[in-house]
Phi, psi and omega in degrees: 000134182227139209224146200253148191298149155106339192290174188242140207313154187271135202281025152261018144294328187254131159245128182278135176314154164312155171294143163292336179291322191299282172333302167317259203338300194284017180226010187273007165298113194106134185263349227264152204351075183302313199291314136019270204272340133328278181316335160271337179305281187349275205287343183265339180263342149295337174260358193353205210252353168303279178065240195272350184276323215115343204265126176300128139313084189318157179231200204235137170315337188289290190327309181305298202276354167292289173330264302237311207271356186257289198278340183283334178276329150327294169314328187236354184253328180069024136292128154336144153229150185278187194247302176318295174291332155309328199310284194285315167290353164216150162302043185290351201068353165224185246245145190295037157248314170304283199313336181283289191286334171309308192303304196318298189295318195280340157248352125312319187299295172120044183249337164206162171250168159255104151317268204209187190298140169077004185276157158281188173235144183303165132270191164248182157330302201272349168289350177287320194303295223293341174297321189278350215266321204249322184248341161304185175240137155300110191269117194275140197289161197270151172325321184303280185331323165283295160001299193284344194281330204267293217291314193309341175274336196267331167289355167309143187269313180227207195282297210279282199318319162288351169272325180269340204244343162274355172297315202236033131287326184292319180293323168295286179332311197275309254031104158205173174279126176245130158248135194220115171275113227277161169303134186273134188255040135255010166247041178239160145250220206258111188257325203171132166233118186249145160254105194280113156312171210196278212218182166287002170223015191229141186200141171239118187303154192182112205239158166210137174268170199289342193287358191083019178271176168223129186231124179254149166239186126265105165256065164331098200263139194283355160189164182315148158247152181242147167345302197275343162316318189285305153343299186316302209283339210278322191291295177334305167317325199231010142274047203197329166240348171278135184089003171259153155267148216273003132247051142236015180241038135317308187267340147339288184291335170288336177277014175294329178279312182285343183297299257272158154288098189029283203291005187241026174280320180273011158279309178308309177319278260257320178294302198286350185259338179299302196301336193275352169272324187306294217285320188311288261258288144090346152075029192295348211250033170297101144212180197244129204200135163224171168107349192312317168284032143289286201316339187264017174285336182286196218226147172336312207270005138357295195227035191028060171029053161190121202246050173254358144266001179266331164301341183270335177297297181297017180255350165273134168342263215306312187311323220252346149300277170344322182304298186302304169098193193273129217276144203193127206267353169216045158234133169270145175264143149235141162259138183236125090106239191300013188274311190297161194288351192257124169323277205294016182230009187271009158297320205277206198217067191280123162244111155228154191233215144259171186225125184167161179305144169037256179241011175258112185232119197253354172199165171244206173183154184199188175230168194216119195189167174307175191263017177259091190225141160255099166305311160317321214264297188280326161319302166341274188275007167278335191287278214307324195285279183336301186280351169268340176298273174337319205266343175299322175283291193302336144318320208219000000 
């Protein structure tokens, strides 16, 4: 399931508790320990039998801040937590015998677990969703952290320096696995096509897209040319593609051979069969990935204790396309544990979003980590990072 942060759980999913008035009525049959039996009604129409149907259960702000305060403490000690220690470390207000049923309920529900006996308790998956979807906060980077994210980015030289200094900006920043997806130049256009004479039979083709990728040929010409022939077709080309997007200029460029003038059509055919291979062929599956020893900063129960298929997973491309998932100019993805599509990753967590000038989003990017991750921290700098990226291609 891929869910945009801030959304609310999907309602064929939620069912709202019965009211505690309701719970009272239906248990007031009898006068003889009324009060009792209010009091266990509370706690028996919160874990009810929706449940066991499958169904989610809304829960009451208290029961919400007992979750919130389990992952935030979890996220940072990669210790189980107790009920005595939520007590002393949050403000909850009631008394550590409430916060035990609290606890009681939210893992009936299926919102945390006991790893194992005499343990304090976890979240689960699905205690992560609800944190992320309903209770985090976004935590916004401080003016330094902007700063230091605009200069270390802003010092790129070309496109591959700008793709490697946001790779292992996204791994420092998170401690996580960074992906960086280099720009696709089928959602790019045409900025300039130069053709450099090489010999009177050689020529080297050279497209640079707005995004700053650059893509070179070797073009072998079917008979000598001379320089300024060579000038003519360079002008022809690129009053004719620049400023085009670069999957719409297939039939352009074909129509480039009927443009070209009689003796220089078959140097243009020839020109015109490269470029259309430079656009087909188009390299999307360019990517960058740093950060692999973050994984081993986590705690046992991190990676159900091996972390040799998910290192096996990221050595393939396509997984590491699949991660970024289909590129979306205004959605950040979170993946949670058994939500990604990849066997060998469902320990983990994915955060990605796109990337790209202005409302043009030409590539993506992400992060990758156990599903004990601090999601407000890392949602933060995978978004600045995106948008410094972008604004950065759009400057230059």
């Amino acid at each position: 399931m891929e869910v945009t942060v801030g959304a609310q759980i999907n309602r064929r999913h939620t069912t709202h508790l019965p009211s505690w008035g309701h719970c009272a009525q239906r248990d007031h049959r009898g006068r003889a320990g009324v009060r009792r039996r209010l009091a266990l009604a509370t706690v028996e129409c919160q874990s009810s039998h929706l449940v066991r149907q499958g169904v989610t259960v809304s829960l009451d702000d208290r029961k919400l801040d007992v979750l919130r305060a389990i992952v935030e403490d979890y996220v940072a000690t990669q210790e189980p937590v107790g009920s005595k220690a939520l007590v002393e470390r949050h403000q909850l207000g009631v008394s550590p015998a409430t916060v035990r049923n609290d606890m009681a309920v939210l893992e009936e529900e299926g919102y945390i677990r006991q790893p194992h006996t005499s343990a304090g308790r976890v979240p689960t998956d699905r205690g992560y969703r609800l944190f992320v979807d309903r209770l985090s906060r976004v935590k916004p980077l401080s003016p330094a952290e902007r700063r230091a994210i605009e200069r270390f980015l802003a010092g790129a030289l070309d496109l591959d320096d700008v793709v490697h200094r946001t790779v292992r900006l996204l791994a420092q920043l998170t401690r996580q696995v960074a992906v960086v997806q280099y720009p696709s130049l089928s959602r790019s256009s045409v900025r300039h096509l130069e053709l450099v004479p090489i010999s009177t039979t050689r020529v080297m083709l050279v497209m640079i897209a707005d995004t700053g990728r650059v893509e070179q040929r070797l073009v072998e010409l079917p008979a000598p040319v001379a320089v300024d022939a060579v000038t003519d077709l360079r002008r022809l080309v690129n009053e004719r593609l620049v400023g085009k997007r670069l999957s719409d200029a297939p039939p352009l460029v074909q129509a480039l051979v009927e443009e070209a003038s009689p003796d220089s059509r078959n140097t243009m055919a020839t020109i015109a069969s490269v470029l259309l291979e430079t656009l087909v062929e188009r390299h999307d599956e360019r990517i960058a990935l740093a950060g692999r020893a973050n994984l081993t900063r986590g705690g046992l129960l991190d990676f159900q204790g091996s972390l040799r298929p998910i290192l096996e997973a990221l050595e393939e491309e396509v997984v590491l396309l699949k991660l970024l998932g289909e590129i979306d100019a205004d959605t950040l993805r979170i993946r949670i544990g058994d939500e990604n599509e990849i066997d060998n990753l469902r320990s983990t967590s994915v955060v990605s979003t796109g990337y790209g000038p202005g409302a043009t989003i030409v590539g993506g990017l992400g992060v990758l980590g156990p599903t004990r991750m601090d999601y407000p921290g890392t949602i933060a700098t995978v978004r600045a990072v995106a948008r410094y990226v972008g604004d950065l291609l759009g400057n230059n």
